[in-house]
N, C-alpha and C positions, 0 to 999 in steps of 0.2 A: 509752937511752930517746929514740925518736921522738916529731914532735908527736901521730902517731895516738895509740903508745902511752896518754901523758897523756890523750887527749880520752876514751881508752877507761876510765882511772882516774879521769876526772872524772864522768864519764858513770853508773861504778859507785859512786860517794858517792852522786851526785843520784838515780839510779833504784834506787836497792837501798839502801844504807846509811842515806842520809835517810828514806824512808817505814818500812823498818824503826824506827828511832831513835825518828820520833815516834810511831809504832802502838806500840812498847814506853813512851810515856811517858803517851801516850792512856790504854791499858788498865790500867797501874798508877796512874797518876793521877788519871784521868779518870773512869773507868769504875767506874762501881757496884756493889759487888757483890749476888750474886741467890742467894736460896734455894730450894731445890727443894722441894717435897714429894710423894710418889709415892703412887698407890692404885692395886688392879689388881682388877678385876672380870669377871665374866661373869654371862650372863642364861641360867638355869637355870630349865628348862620341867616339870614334875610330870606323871608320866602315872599317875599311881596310879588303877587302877580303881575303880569305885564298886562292893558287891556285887553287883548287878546282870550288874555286866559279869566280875566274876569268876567267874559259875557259866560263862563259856565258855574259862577258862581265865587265866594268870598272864601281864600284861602288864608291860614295863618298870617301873621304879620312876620314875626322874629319867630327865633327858638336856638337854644346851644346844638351845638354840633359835640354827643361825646365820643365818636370816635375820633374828631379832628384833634379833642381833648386828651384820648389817647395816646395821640401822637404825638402832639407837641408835652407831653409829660417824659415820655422819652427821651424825645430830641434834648428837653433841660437835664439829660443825665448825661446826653451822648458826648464823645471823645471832638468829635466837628466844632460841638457850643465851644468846647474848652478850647480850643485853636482858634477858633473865631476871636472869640474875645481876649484871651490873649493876646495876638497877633493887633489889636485895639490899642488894649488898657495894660500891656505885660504884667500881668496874673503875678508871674513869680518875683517881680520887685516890688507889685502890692504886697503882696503876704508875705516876704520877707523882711518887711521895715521893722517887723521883730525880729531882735537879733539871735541866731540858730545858737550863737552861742552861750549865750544869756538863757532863753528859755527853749529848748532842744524838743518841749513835745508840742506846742502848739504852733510855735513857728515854720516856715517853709524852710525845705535844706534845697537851696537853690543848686545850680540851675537844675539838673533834675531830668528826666524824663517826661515825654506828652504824658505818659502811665503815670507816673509820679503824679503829676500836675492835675489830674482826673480824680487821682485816686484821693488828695487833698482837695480837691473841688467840691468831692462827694461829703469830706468833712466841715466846711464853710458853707457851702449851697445846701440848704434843708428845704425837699418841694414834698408841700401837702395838697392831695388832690382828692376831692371830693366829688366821688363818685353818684352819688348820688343828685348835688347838683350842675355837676359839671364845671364847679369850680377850684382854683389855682393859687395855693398861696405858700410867697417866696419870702426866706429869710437868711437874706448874703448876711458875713462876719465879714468883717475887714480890721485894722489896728488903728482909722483915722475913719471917720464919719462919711467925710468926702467920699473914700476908696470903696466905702461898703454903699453908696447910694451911685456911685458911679458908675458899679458893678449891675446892681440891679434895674439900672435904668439900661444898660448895652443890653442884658437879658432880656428885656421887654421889648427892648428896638429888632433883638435878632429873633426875638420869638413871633413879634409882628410881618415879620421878613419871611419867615416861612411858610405863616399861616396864608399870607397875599401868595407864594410863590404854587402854593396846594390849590389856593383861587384860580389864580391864574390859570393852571395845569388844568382844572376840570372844566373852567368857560371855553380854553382850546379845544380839549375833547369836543364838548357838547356842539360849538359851533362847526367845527369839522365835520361831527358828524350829521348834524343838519345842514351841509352845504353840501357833502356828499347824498344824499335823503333827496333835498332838492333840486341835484343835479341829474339826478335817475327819474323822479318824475319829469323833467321836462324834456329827455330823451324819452322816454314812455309816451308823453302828449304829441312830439312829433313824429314818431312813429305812429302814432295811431290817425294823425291826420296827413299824413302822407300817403296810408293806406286808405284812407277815405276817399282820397283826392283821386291815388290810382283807378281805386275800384269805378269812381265817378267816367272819368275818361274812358274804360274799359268798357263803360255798357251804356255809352254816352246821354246821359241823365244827371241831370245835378241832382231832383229831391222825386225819388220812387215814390214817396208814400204820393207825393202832388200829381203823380203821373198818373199813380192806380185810381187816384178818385176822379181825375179827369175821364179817364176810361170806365170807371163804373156808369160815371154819366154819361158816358157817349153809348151805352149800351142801355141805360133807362129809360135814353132817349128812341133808340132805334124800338125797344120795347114798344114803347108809349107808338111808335109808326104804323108798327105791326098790327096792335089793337084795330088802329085806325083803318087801315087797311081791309084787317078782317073785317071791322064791320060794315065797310061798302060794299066790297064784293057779296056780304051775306042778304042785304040790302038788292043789289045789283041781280044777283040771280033769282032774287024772288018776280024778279018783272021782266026778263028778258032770259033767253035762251044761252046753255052754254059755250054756243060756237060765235055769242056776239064778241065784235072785236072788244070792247070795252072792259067783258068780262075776262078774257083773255090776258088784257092787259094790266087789270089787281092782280091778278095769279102769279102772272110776271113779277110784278112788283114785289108782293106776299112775298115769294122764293126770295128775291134779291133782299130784299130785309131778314130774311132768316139765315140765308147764305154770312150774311154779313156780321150779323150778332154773334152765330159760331164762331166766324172769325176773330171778332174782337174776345169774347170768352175763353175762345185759345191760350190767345194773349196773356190773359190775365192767369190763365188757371197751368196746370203742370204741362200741357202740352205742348203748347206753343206753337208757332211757323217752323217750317223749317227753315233751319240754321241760326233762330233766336233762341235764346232763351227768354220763360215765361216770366212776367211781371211778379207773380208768387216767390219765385226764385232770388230773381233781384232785390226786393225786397227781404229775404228773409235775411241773403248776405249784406244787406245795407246796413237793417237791422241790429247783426253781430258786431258790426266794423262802431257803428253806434252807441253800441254798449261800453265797447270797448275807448273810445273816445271818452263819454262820459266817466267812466271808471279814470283813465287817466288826470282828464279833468280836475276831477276830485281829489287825486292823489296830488297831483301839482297844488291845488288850495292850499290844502292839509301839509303840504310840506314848504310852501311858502309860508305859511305862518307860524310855524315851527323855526322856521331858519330867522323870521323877525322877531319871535319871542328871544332864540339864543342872543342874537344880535346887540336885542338890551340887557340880558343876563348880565353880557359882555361888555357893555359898558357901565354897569355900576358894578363895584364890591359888594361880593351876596357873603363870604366871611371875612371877618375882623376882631380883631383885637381890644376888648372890652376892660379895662380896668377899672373894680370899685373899690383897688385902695393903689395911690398914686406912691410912686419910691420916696421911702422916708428916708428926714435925716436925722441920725443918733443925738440925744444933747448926752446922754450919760452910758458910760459900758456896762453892756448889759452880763457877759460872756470876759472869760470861763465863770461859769457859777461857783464859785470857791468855795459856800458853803453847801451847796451839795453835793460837790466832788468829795470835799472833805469829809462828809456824812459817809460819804460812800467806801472812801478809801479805811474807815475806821470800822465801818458795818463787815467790809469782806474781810480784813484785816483780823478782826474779832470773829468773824465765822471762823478761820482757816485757824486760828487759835483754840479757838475750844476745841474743834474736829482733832484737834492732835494732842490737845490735853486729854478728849475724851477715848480717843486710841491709844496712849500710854498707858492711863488704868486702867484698859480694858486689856490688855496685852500682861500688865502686874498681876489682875486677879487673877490670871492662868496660870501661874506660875503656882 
C-alpha cells in the first residue's frame, strides 16, 4: 500500500461511504413517511342523438373528449387547483404535520408562498396522462392516509367542477347560437309573408295562378263560341244571300267573340288593358315572392329544430367525469422509497468518486 493508494481509500469513506451512511440514517431516521392515494379518471363526451337527429340515421353513443383531457391535465398542474384546494383542506398544515425540523427535505417549510406551495404540489401530485387513451391517473402523498385520500378526492370534485363549468359554457354557446339562427328565420318568414300579403292587396288577387286558369277557361270557352259561330254562318251563307239580316247577325256576333278573346289574351299575355298590368306579370312576381316564402319556410323548419336539438343538449350533461379507479385509502407508506434513494445516493456518490479518482491519475501521469 502506497500513499496514493490510502488517499484513494480515504477519499472512498469521504465521498462514497460517508454520504452513503448518512442518506441511509437521514431516510430511516429522518425521513417521514408518506401515503399515497391513487384515482384515475377520464372525461367522457355523450354524443347520443336527439330524435330529431336520429331520423338521419344512428350516431356514436359515448367517446373521450382528448382535448377536454388536455385541458383538464393542465388545470391539475395550474396555480387556481392549488388555491382552490387549499383554501378547502389548507395544503400547507397537511404537508407540514412532518416536522420541517425533523425532516427539512421532504417536509413543507410553512407558511410559504402560492409559488412555494405549487412548486411542492408538483412534488406530492404525480399526474400520468395517457395520451393515447385519453386517460388520467393520480397519485397524492400526504404523512396520514386520510390527508392523501382527502386530497385526491377535492381533486376529482374540482376537476368535475370544471369539466360541468366547460359543459355548460359550450350548451350556452350552442343554444345561443341556435336562438339567434331561429330568431332571423322567423324575421325572414315574416317578411316574406308580409310581402306576399302586400303584393296580394296591390293587384287585388289572393291566388294568380287560380285566376289565370280561370281566364284560360274563359278564353276556351269563347274559343269553343267562335267554332260555333263560324260554322252557322258558313252553314247560313250556303242558303241565303249576304245582305240577309240573319247573316249579318253571326258576322256581328263572330266580331264580338273575336273582339273579346283578344281582350281576355291581352290580359293574360304581356300586353294587357291599359293601365293593368298583364296576368303573366303578376304571376311571375307572385311566383318570386313564393319562392321566397318557401325558402324562408324551410329555413324556419331547419332552425326550429336546431334550436329543439340544442335545447335537449342543454338539458342533459353531454361531458362528465368518468372514474375507473375510486380515491384510495393508504393501509401502509409507500414513499420516500428509501431503498432506492439510497441506491441512488450511493450510485452518483460513486460516480463523482471515481470521475475524480480517475482525474488525479490522469493529471499524475502528466507529470
Amino acid at each position: 500500500m502506497r500513499r496514493r493508494h490510502w488517499l484513494v481509500l480515504v477519499s472512498f469513506l469521504l465521498m462514497v461511504v460517508a454520504p452513503t451512511a448518512v442518506g441511509g440514517w437521514y431516510l430511516w431516521m429522518r425521513a417521514a413517511d408518506q401515503y399515497a392515494s391513487y384515482v384515475g379518471f377520464s372525461v367522457r363526451k355523450e354524443e347520443t342523438s336527439s330524435a330529431i337527429e336520429l331520423l338521419g340515421g344512428i350516431t356514436e353513443l359515448s367517446g373521450s373528449s382528448s382535448s377536454d383531457t388536455d385541458i383538464l391535465y393542465k388545470f391539475l398542474e395550474s396555480q387556481e387547483l392549488v388555491r382552490t384546494i387549499d383554501r378547502k383542506l389548507d395544503l400547507r398544515a397537511i404537508w407540514s404535520k412532518a416536522d420541517p425540523s425533523v425532516d427539512p427535505v421532504f417536509a413543507y417549510h410553512p407558511p410559504g408562498t402560492i409559488e412555494d406551495l405549487t412548486d411542492y404540489w408538483a412534488r406530492m401530485v404525480k399526474v400520468h396522462y395517457d395520451s393515447a387513451s385519453g386517460l388520467l391517473d393520480l397519485r397524492v402523498n400526504a404523512f396520514t392516509p386520510e390527508d392523501a385520500r382527502a386530497i385526491t378526492r377535492e381533486i376529482f370534485d374540482e376537476s368535475s367542477a370544471m369539466i360541468n363549468a366547460l359543459s355548460s359554457i359550450a350548451r350556452e354557446d350552442t343554444l345561443r347560437y341556435a336562438r339567434e339562427e331561429l330568431q332571423t328565420a322567423v324575421d325572414r318568414l315574416k317578411a316574406a309573408r308580409t310581402a306576399m300579403t302586400a303584393y296580394r292587396n296591390e293587384n287585388q288577387i289572393v291566388d294568380p295562378e287560380a285566376n289565370i286558369q280561370s281566364q284560360v277557361g274563359l278564353i276556351g270557352s269563347l274559343q269553343a263560341q267562335l267554332a260555333e259561330a263560324l260554322i252557322e254562318l258558313d252553314l247560313l251563307q250556303g242558303n241565303a244571300g249576304t245582305s240577309d239580316p240573319r247573316v249579318v247577325q253571326l258576322r256581328r256576333r263572330v266580331e264580338v267573340i273575336r273582339e273579346r278573346i283578344s281582350d281576355e289574351q291581352n290580359k293574360v299575355g304581356a300586353a294587357g288593358e291599359a293601365g293593368t298590368t298583364a296576368f303573366a306579370d303578376i304571376l311571375s312576381g307572385y311566383e318570386s315572392l313564393a319562392v321566397d316564402r318557401e325558402f324562408a319556410e324551410e329555413a324556419y323548419r331547419s332552425a326550429l329544430a336546431s334550436f329543439d336539438s340544442a335545447q335537449a343538449e342543454a338539458r342533459r350533461q353531454s361531458r362528465y367525469l368518468a372514474a375507473h379507479v375510486s380515491p384510495t385509502l393508504a393501509e401502509a407508506s409507500e414513499y420516500p422509497q428509501r431503498g432506492l434513494l439510497l441506491g441512488l445516493v450511493a450510485l452518483f456518490a460513486f460516480l463523482l468518486w471515481a470521475s475524480t479518482v480517475l482525474v488525479a491519475y490522469s493529471l499524475k501521469d502528466r507529470r
